[in-house]
C-alpha positions as CSV (number, residue, x, y, z in Angstrom):
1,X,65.0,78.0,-48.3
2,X,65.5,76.4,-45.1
3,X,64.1,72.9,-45.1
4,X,60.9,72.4,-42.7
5,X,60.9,68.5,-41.4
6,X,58.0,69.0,-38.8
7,X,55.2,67.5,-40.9
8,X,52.4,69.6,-38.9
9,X,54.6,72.9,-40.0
10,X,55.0,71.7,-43.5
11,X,51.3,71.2,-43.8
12,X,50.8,74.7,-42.1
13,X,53.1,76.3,-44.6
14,X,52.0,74.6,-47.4
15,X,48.6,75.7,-46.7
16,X,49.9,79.4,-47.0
17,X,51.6,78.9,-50.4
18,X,47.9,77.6,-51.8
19,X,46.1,80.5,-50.3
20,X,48.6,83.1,-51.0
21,X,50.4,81.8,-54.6
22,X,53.9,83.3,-54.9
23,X,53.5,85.0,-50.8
24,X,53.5,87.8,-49.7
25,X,55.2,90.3,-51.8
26,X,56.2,94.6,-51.1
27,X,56.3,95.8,-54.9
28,X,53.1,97.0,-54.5
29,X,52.2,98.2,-50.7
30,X,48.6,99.3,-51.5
31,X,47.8,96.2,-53.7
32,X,48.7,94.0,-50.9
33,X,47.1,95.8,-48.6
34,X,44.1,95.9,-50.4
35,X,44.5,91.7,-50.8
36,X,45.0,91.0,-47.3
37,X,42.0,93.1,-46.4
38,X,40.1,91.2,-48.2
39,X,41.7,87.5,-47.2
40,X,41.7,88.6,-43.8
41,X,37.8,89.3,-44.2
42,X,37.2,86.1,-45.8
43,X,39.4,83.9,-43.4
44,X,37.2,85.3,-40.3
45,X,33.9,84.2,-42.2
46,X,35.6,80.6,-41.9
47,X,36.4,80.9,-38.1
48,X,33.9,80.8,-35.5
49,X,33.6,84.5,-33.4
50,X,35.0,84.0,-29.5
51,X,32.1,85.1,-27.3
52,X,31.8,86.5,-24.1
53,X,34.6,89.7,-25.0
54,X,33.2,93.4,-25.3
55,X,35.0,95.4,-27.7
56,X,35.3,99.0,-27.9
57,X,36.6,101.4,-30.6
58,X,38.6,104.9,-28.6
59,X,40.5,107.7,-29.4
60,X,43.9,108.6,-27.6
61,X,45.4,111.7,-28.3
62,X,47.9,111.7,-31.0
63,X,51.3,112.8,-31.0
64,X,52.2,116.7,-31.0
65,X,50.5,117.7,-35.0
66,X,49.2,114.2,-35.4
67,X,46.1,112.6,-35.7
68,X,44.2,111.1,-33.0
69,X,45.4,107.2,-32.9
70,X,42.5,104.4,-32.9
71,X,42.9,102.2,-29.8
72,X,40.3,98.7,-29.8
73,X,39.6,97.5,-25.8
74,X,38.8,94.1,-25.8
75,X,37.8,93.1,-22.1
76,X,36.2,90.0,-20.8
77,X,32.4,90.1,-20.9
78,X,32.5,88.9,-16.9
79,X,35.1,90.6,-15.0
80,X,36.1,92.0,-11.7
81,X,36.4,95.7,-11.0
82,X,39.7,96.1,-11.6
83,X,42.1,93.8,-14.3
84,X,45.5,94.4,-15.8
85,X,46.1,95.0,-19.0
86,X,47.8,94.5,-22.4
87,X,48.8,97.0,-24.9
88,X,48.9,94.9,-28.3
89,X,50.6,96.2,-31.5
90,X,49.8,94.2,-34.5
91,X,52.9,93.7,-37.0
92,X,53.0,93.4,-40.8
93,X,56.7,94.8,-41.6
94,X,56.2,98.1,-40.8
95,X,53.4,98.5,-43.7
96,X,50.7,96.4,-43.8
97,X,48.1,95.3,-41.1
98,X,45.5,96.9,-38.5
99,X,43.6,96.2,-35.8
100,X,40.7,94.1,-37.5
101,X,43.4,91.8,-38.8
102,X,44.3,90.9,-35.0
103,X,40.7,90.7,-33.6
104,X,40.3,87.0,-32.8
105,X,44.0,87.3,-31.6
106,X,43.0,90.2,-29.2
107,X,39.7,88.4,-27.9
108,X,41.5,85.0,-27.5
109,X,44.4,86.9,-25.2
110,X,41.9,89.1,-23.7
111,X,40.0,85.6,-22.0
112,X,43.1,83.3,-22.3
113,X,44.8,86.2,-20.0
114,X,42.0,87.4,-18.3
115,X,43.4,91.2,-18.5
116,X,42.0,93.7,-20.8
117,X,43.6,94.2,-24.7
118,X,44.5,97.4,-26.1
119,X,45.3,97.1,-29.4
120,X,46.8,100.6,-31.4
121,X,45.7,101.2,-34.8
122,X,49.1,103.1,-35.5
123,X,50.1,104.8,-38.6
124,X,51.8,102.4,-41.5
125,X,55.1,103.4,-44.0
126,X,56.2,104.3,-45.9
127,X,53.7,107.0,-45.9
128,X,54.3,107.7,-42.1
129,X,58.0,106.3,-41.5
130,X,59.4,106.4,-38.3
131,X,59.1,107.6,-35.4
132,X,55.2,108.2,-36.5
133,X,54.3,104.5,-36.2
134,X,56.2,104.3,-32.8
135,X,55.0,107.6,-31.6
136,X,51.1,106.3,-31.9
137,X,51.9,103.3,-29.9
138,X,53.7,105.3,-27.1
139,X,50.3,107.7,-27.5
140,X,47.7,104.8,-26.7
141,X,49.9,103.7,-23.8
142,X,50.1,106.9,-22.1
143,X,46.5,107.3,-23.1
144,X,45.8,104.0,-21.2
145,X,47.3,104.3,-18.2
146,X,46.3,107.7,-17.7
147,X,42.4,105.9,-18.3
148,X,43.4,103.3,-16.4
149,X,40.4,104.2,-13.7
150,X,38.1,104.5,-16.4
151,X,38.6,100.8,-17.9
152,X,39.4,99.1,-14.8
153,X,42.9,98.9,-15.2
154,X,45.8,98.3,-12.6
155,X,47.7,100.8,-14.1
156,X,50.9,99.0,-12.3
157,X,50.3,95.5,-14.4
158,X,50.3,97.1,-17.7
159,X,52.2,94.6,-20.8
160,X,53.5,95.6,-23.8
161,X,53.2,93.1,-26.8
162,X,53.5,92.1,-30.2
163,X,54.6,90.3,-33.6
164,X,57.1,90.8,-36.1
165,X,57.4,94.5,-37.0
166,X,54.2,95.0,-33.8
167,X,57.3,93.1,-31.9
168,X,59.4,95.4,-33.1
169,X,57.5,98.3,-32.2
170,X,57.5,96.5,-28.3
171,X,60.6,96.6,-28.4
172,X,61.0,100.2,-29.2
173,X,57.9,100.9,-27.3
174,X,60.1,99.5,-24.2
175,X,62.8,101.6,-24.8
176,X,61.3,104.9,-25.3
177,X,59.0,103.7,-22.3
178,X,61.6,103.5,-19.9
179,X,63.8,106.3,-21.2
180,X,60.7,108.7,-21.1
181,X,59.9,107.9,-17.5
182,X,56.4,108.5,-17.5
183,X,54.4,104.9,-17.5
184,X,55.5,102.0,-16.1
185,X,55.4,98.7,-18.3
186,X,55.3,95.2,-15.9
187,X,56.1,93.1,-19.3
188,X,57.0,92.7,-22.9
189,X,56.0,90.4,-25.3
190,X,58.3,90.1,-28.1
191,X,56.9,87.5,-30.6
192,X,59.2,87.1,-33.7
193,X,60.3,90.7,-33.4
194,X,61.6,92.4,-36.5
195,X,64.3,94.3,-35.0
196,X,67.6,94.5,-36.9
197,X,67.6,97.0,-40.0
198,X,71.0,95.6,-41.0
199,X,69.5,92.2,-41.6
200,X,68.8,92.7,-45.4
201,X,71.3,90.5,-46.9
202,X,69.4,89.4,-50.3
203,X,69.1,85.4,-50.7
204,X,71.8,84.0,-52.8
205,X,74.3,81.2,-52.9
206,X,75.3,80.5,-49.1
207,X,72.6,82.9,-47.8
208,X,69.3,81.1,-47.9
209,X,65.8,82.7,-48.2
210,X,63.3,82.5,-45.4
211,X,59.7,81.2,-45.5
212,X,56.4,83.4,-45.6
213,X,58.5,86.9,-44.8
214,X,61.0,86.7,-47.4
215,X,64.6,88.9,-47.7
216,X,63.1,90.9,-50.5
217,X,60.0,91.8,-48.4
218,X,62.6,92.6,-45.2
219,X,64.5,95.2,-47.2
220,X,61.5,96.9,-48.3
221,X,59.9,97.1,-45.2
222,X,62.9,98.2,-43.1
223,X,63.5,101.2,-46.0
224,X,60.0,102.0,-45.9
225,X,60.2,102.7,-41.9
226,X,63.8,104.3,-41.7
227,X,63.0,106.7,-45.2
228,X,66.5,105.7,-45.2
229,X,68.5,103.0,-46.3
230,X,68.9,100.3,-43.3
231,X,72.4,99.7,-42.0
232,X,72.6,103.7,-42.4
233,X,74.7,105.7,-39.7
234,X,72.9,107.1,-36.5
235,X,69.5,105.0,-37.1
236,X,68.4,105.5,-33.6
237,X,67.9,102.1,-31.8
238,X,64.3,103.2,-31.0
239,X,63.7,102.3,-34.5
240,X,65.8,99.5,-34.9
241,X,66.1,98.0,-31.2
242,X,68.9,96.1,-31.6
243,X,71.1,99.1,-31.9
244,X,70.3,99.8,-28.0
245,X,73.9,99.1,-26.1
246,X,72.7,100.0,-23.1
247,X,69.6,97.3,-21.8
248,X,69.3,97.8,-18.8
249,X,66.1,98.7,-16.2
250,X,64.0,97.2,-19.2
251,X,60.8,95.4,-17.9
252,X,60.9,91.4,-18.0
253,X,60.9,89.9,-21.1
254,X,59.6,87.3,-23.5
255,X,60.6,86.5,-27.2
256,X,59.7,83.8,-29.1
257,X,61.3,82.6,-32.7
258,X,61.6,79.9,-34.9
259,X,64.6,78.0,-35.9
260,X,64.0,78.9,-40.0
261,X,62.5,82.1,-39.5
262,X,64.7,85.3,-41.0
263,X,64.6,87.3,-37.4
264,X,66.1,84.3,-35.6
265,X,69.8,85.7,-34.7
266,X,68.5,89.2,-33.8
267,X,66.2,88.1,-31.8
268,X,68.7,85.1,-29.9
269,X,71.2,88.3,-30.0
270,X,68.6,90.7,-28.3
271,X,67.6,88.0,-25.9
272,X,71.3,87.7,-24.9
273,X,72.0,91.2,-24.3
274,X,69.2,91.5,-21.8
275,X,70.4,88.9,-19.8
276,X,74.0,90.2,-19.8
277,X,72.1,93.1,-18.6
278,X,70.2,91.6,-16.2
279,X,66.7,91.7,-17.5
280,X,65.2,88.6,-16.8
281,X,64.3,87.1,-20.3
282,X,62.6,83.9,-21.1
283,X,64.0,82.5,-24.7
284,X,62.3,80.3,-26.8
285,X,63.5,78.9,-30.2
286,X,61.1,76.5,-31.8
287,X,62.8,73.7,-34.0
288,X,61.2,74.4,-37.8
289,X,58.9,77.1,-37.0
290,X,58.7,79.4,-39.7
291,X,57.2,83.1,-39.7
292,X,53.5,83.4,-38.5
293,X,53.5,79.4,-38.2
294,X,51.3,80.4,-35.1
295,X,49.1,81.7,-37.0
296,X,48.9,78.4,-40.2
297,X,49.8,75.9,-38.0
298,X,47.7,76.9,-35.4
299,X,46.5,73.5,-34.3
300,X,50.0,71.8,-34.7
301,X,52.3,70.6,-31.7
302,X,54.7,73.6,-32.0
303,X,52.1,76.1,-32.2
304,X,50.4,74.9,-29.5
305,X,53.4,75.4,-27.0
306,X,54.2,78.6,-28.4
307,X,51.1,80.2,-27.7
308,X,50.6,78.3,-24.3
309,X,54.1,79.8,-22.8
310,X,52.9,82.9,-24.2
311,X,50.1,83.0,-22.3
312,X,51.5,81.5,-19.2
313,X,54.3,83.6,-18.8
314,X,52.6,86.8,-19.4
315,X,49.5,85.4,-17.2
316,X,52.3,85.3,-14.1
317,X,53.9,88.5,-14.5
318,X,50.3,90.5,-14.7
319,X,48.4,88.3,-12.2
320,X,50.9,88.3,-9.8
């Protein structure tokens, strides 16, 4: 385990080893599902609600023989006519999570931003591997800027965004975005993205484990998406983003990691080929911040800065 010397982050994870004894474990996808529901629910009873955001619960059409895919708008209660927009994909490895999860996330972006938050309520594996899960999110995209009118959007200053796997799925998202041709994205937001299926080395002597999202949890996720084995032969790199030689014409790009976390070197990798490829790409690496320390360490230093660039960065590419 990689040593965390930032006293704030320490606190923050060791907050998350009392509330969730022995973390965040895959042996049982429903069980933990089922838990985190129910933490989730009982952590937002011990967080005061944002005001002034009006949420929304639509319906895009699904992919071709698939279900209709649940999109939440969050949009500032006070608003002009027109805003742009953010299309936010929550993240959980690949299996776990939905939109209720992210609520006080989407509200806090959706006034910190000013902009209007679409977040996807996409399929999860391993009952609906890929490309089902990526296939939603490219469904409430199109759905949104083909509605664009409808909610007010600028449907030029549309972001793409998310963490961990819903980084992942950005990252894809971006990809099949620009190969497709059909809607423009002005940004992506790529927060700790789990995008490297060949990163499931287990922990052992000389490779160290990694706090909150563990090796074990990283194998099981990434086999759960693929149906396959990761590291497998023609896994197509919108699944697994890092695979994708060619960069270019990409929209601008953040990504965000910490130093201990287990996505750091695909992520400082993915970060480099962009800007070999000219996308401009803003890299952050934050000195001991483990997975989700955003999210328990909320109020510490690190955590504040991280989610302050976030917000200014992305706040100057749709504003402008």
């Amino acid at each position: 385990m990689h040593p965390i010397t930032d006293p704030e982050l320490a606190a923050g994870l060791a907050m998350f080893e009392q509330l969730i004894p022995g973390g965040i474990t895959l042996d049982d996808i429903p069980a933990t599902r089922a838990f985190l529901s129910a933490f989730n629910a009982a952590m937002a009873t011990q967080v005061p609600d944002i005001p002034g955001v009006a949420t929304g619960d639509h319906y895009a059409p699904g992919p071709d023989g698939a279900p209709d895919v649940m999109v939440r708008i969050y949009q500032p209660e006070a608003r002009p006519a027109v805003l742009p927009a953010l299309l936010w994909i929550h993240g959980g490895g690949y299996v776990l999570g939905d939109v209720a999860s992210d609520d006080l996330k989407a509200k806090g972006l959706a006034l910190g931003l000013n902009c209007v938050v679409a977040s996807v309520e996409y399929r999860l594996a391993p009952e609906h591997p890929y490309p089902a899960p990526l296939e939603d999110c490219y469904a409430a995209l199109k759905w949104l800027w083909a509605n664009a009118e409808h909610f007010g959007v600028n449907p030029q200053r549309i972001a793409i965004g998310g963490a961990s796997a819903g980084g992942g799925l950005a990252a894809g998202l971006g990809l099949l975005a620009r190969d497709r041709g059909e809607v423009p994205v002005c940004y992506q937001l790529l927060i700790y993205p789990m995008i490297d299926d060949s990163n499931v080395a287990q922990a052992g002597p000389g490779v160290p484990d990694a706090p909150l999202w563990t090796r074990a949890s990283n194998l099981i996720g990434w086999r759960s998406y693929l149906a396959q084995e990761p590291g497998s032969d023609g896994i197509p790199y919108y699944a697994a983003p890092i695979r994708a030689e060619d960069v270019r014409g990409l929209p601008p790009t953040y990504i965000g990691v910490g130093t201990p976390d287990l996505f750091r070197d695909e992520d400082i990798a993915y970060a480099q080929r962009l800007m070999k490829a000219g996308v401009k790409t803003e890299l952050h690496v934050y000195a001991d911040g483990f997975h989700g320390f955003d999210g328990f360490a909320a109020e510490s230093d690190a955590a504040q800065r991280f989610m302050g660039e976030q917000v200014r960065l992305l706040a100057r590419a749709l504003h402008r």
